[in-house]
C-alpha positions in Angstrom: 20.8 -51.3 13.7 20.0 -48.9 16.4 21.9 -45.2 16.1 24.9 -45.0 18.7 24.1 -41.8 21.9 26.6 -40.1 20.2 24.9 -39.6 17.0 21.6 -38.8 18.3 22.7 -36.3 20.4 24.8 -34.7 17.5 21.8 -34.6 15.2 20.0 -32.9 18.0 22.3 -30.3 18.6 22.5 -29.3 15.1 18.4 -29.1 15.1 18.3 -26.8 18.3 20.8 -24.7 16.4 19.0 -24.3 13.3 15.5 -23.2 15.4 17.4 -20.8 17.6 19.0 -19.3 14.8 15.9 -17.6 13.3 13.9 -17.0 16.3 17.0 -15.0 17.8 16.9 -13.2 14.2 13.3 -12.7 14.6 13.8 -11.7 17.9 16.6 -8.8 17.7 14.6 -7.3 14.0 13.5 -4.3 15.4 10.0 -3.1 13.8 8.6 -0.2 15.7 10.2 3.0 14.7 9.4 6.8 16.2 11.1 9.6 14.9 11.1 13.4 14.8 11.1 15.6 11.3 11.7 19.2 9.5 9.5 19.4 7.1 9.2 21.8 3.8 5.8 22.6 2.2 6.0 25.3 -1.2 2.4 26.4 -1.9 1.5 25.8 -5.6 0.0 29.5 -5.7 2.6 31.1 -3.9 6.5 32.0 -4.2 6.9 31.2 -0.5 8.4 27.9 1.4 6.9 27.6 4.6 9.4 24.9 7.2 8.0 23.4 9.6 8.6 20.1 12.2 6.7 17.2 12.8 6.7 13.5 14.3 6.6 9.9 12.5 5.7 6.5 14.0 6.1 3.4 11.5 5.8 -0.4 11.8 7.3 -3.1 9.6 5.3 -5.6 8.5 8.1 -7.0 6.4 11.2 -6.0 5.1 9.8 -4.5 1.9 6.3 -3.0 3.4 5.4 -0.6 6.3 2.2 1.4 7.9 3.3 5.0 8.8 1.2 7.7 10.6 2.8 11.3 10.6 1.5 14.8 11.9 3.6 18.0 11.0 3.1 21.5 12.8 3.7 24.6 10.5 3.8 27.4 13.0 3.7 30.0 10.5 1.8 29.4 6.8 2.6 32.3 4.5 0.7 32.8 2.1 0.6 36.4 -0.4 -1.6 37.5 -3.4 -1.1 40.3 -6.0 -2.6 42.3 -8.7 -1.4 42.6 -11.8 -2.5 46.1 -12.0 -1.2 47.3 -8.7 2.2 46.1 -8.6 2.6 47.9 -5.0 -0.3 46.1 -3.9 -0.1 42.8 -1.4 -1.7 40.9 0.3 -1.0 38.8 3.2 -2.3 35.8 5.0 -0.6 34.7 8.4 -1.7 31.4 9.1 -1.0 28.3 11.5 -0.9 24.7 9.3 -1.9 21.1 11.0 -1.5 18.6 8.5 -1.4 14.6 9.3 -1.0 11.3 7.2 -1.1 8.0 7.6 -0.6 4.8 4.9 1.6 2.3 3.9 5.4 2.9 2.7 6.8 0.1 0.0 9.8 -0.8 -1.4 13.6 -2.4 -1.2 16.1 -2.0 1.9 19.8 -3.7 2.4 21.3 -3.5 5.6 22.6 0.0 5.1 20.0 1.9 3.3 16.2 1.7 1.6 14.9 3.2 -1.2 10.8 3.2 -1.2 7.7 4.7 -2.3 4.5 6.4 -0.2 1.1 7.1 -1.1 -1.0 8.3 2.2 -4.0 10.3 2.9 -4.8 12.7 5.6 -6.0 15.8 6.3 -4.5 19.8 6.1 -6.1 22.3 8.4 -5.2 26.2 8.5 -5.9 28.1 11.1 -5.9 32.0 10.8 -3.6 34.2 12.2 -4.2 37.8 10.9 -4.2 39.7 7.4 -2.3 42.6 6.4 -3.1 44.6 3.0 -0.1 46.8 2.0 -0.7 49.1 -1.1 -2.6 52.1 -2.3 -5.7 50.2 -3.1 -6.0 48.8 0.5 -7.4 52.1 1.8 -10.2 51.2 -0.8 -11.1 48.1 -0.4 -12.5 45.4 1.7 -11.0 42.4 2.8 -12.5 39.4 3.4 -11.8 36.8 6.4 -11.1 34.1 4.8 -12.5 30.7 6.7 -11.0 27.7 6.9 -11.9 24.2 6.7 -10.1 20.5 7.4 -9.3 19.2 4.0 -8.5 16.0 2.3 -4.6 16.0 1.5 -2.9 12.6 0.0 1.1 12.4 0.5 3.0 11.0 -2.6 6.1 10.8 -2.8 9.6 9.1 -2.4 11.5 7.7 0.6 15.5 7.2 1.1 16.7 6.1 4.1 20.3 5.5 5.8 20.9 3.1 9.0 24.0 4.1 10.5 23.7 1.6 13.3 20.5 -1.2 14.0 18.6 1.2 16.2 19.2 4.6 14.1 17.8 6.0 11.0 18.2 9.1 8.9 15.6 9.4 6.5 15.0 12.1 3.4 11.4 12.5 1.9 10.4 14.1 -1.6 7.3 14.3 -3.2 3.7 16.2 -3.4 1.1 16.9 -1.3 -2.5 17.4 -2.9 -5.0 19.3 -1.1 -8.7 19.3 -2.1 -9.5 23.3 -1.2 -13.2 23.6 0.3 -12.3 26.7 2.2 -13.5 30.7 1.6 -9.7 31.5 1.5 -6.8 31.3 -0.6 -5.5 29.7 -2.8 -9.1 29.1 -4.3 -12.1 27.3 -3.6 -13.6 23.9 -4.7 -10.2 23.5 -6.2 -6.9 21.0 -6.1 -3.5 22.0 -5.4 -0.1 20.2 -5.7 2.4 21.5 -3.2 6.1 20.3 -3.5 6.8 18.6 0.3 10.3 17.5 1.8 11.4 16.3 4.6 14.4 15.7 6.5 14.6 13.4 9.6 15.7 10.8 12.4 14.2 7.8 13.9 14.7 5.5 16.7 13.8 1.9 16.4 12.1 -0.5 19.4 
């Protein structure tokens, strides 16, 4: 029995349907997003918060998994030491801070939010600006310039995000940034620090 015209051009409507379905899915899932940041960095040795700002570019790869490349500019890195025996005493490092990542962010999103998790190295790289000395002892002493190298830094750290349309997102980072300290300058030398890092931000996607 041969099928009726009818029928076969039925069953091929419903097939064109079901391939144009998720190829115009595929086709509006926007993967490229760029986005612009404040950023937070408290030094481990310090009591100071130094803000800065920064840019983002990420790619989905999937729903769950994305590569992420970030630079941040801190345009002033404060950093002050004391002595325990001059309590009047201070001293003061004004510095400039590069710092750049770039690694893969996983984790769960719905259509309205995500929740992930980021481990990325990178680099950190001061850049002096000056050194004041305020105190008794400073007319008795000798500072040092300190000199500054590019150092290893790793991002870890947490990731929530909020998608208030399909093109926009608002993201919020926590976590820590580790610095491998090579440099003849505060905080130390041949040392590791673990600086408490936020962020606060909005992207664009393509």
């Amino acid at each position: 029995m041969r099928p009726q015209p009818s029928f076969v051009f039925f069953v091929m409507l419903l097939a064109s349907l079901g391939v144009a379905r998720p190829a115009d899915a595929q086709a509006d899932r926007r993967r490229l997003e760029a986005g612009g940041q404040i950023a937070t960095l408290s030094l481990s040795d310090s009591h100071k918060t130094n803000a800065g700002f920064g840019g983002r570019l990420s790619y989905d790869l999937t729903d769950w998994l994305a590569a992420e490349a970030e630079t941040n500019l801190f345009v002033s890195d404060y950093f002050e030491t004391r002595a325990a025996a001059f309590p009047d005493f201070r001293l003061i490092y004004d510095r400039r801070r590069v710092e750049a990542f770039f690694g893969p962010k996983v984790g769960w999103r719905s259509e309205r939010f995500g929740v992930f998790g980021k481990v990325r190295p990178g680099f950190a790289r001061l850049f002096d600006q000056g050194i004041r000395c305020e105190g008794e002892p400073c007319t008795r002493m000798l500072v040092a310039l300190p000199q500054y190298r590019t150092e290893f830094a790793l991002d870890l750290g947490a990731v929530v995000e909020f998608y208030p349309s399909a093109r926009t997102v608002t993201r919020v980072d926590l976590g820590s940034t580790m610095i491998r300290h090579r440099s003849a300058a505060p905080p130390c030398r041949d040392c590791s620090s673990r600086n408490f890092a936020s962020r606060i931000g909005v992207g664009y996607r393509f």
